[in-house]
C-alpha positions in Angstrom: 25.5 41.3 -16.9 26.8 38.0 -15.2 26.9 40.2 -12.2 22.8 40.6 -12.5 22.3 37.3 -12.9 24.2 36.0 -10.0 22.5 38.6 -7.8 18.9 37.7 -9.2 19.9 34.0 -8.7 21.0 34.8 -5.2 17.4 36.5 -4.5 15.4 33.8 -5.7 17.5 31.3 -3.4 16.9 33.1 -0.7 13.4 33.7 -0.9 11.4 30.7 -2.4 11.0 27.8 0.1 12.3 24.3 -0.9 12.3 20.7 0.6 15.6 19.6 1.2 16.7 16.8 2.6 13.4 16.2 4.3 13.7 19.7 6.1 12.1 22.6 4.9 14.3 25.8 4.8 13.5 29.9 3.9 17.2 31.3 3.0 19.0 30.0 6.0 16.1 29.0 8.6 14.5 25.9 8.8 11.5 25.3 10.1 13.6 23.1 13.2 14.9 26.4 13.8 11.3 28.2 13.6 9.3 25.4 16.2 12.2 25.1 18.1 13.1 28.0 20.3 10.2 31.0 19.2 8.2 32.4 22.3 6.1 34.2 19.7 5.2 31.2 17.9 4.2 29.3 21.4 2.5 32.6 22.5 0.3 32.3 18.9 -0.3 28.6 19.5 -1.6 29.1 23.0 -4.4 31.3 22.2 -5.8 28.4 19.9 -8.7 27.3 22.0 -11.3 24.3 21.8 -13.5 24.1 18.6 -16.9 21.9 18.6 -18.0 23.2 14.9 -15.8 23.7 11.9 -17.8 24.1 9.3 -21.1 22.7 7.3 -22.3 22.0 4.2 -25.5 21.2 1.9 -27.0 20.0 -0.7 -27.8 22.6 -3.3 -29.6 20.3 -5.8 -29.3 16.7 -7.3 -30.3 15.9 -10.4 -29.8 12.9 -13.0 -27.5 13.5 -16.3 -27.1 10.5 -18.3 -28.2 8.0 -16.3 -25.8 9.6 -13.6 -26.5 11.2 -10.0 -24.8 14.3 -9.8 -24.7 16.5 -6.6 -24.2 19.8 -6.0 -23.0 21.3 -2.8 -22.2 24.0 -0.9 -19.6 24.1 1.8 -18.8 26.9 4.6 -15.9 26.8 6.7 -17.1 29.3 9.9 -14.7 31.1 11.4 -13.0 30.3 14.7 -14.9 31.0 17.9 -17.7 32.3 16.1 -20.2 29.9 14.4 -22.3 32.1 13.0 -19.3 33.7 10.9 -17.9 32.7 7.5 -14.2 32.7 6.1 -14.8 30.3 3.1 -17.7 29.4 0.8 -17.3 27.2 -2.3 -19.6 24.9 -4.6 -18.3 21.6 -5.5 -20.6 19.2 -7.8 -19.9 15.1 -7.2 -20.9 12.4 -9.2 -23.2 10.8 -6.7 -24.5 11.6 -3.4 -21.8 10.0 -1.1 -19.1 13.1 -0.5 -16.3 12.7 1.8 -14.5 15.5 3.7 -10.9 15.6 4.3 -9.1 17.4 7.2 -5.3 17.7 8.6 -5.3 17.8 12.1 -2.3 18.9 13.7 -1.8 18.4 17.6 0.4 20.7 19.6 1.3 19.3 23.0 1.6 20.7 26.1 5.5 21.3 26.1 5.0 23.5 22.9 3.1 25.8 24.0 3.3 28.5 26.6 0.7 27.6 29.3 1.4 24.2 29.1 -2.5 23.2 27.5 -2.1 20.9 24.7 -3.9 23.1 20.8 -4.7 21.7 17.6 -4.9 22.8 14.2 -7.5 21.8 12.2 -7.0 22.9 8.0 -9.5 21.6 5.7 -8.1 19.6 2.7 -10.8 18.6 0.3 -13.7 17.4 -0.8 -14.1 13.8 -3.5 -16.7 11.4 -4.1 -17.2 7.8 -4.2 -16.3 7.7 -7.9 -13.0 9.8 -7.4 -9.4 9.0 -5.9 -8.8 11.2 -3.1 -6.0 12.8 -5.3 -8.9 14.0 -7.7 -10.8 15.9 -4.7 -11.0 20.0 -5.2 -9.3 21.4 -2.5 -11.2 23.0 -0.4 -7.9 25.1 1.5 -5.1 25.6 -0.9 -1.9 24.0 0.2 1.0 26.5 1.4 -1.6 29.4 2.2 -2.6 30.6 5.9 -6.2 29.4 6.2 -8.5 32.6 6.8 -10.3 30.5 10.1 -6.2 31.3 11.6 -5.9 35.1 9.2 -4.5 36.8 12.1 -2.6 33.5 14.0 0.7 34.1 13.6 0.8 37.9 12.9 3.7 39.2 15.6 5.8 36.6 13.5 7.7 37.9 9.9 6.1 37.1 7.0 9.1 34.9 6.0 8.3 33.1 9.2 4.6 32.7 8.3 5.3 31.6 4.9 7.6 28.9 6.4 5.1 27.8 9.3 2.3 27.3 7.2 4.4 25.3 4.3 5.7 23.3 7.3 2.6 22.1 8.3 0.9 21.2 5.0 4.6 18.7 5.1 4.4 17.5 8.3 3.0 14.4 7.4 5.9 13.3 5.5 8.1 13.7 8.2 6.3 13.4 11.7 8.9 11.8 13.7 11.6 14.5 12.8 9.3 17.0 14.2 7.5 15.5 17.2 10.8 16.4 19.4 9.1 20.3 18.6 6.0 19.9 20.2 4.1 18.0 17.0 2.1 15.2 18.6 -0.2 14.0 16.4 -0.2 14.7 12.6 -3.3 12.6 10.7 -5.8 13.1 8.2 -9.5 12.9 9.6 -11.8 12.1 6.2 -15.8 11.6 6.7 -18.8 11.0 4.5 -22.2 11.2 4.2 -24.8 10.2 2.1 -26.2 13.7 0.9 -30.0 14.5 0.9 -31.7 18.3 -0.1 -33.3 19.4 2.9 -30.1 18.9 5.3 -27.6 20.5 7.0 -24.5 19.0 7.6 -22.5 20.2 10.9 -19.1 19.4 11.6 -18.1 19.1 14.9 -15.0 18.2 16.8 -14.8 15.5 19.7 -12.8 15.4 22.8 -10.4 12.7 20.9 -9.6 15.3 18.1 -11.9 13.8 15.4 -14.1 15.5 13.1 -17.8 14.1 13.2 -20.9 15.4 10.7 -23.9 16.4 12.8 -27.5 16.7 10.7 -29.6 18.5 11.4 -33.2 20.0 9.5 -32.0 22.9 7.3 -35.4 25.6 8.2 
């Protein structure tokens, strides 16, 4: 029986991912190991390409409750390279009609990659109003999952690898300088709002400086 339990022990050690030390690790490999020396990990990055729309969302009603402005909304994240195609869709309802959207972006540079063109990442956090904390916002990705927008990103690497990449980067903004030396140039959180109105469509779009931007536009 003690002989189980070690070996069960063992199992789990080696297969849940844990922070240690500032340094994420899946049974032996770290993810300094992983960004460090992988071609198929630079070949995956490099076919990232330029994104001008990430997503958009609208207002589905508002109504008063109690004295109270509430908002309902609906938020699509389209998928990449095709704006017309959806891999999320989710309601949120705020108190009020001010709603902020949070991103991570997270900048590759050109040494990281294999044809030597900076990529970035862009992984939707959540969503909070003016009456919230940020830490009270709905997610709108779940932390530590691939985000469907990059489903088949990393799919030459081993799952154990994937698992490990995507927990890395929901971390790297605890430790950015430890993982610049990688190929990590710019880890930050882009969060905009907008005063919400029916009738509206609210596009996000991406500028040249890596900064997430909400276009309107009439919703026909």
């Amino acid at each position: 029986m003690k002989r189980i339990v070690q070996f069960v022990t063992t199992a789990l050690t080696l297969t849940v991912l844990a922070l240690v030390g500032g340094t994420l690790f899946y049974g032996t490999k770290t993810v300094h190991d992983l960004l460090g020396d992988n071609q198929k990990l630079k070949a995956a990055i490099s076919t990232l390409t330029h994104e001008d729309q990430i997503g958009f969302a609208k207002v589905l009603r508002q109504e008063l409750r109690d004295g109270q402005l509430y908002t309902t909304i609906k938020f699509v994240e389209t998928a990449r390279g095709d704006m017309l195609s959806t891999v999320l869709e989710k309601e949120y309802e705020i108190r009020g009609d001010v709603v902020h959207f949070d991103t991570l972006v997270v900048t590759f540079s050109d040494q990281a990659v294999m044809d030597g063109k900076a990529r970035s990442l862009y992984l939707w956090r959540r969503v909070y109003g003016e009456h919230m904390s940020p830490k009270e916002g709905y997610d709108i990705e779940t932390p530590g999952t691939h985000p469907e927008r990059y489903a088949g990103l990393l799919r030459d690497l081993k799952l154990p690898e994937q698992q490990l990449f995507w927990e890395a980067i929901w971390d790297l903004g605890n430790d950015p300088e430890a993982l610049r030396q990688h190929g990590i140039s710019a880890i930050y959180g882009n969060a905009v709002y907008k005063r919400l109105r029916p009738g509206l469509i609210y596009v996000f779009k991406i500028g040249a400086d890596g900064h997430v931007y909400p276009e309107t536009v009439l919703d026909l």
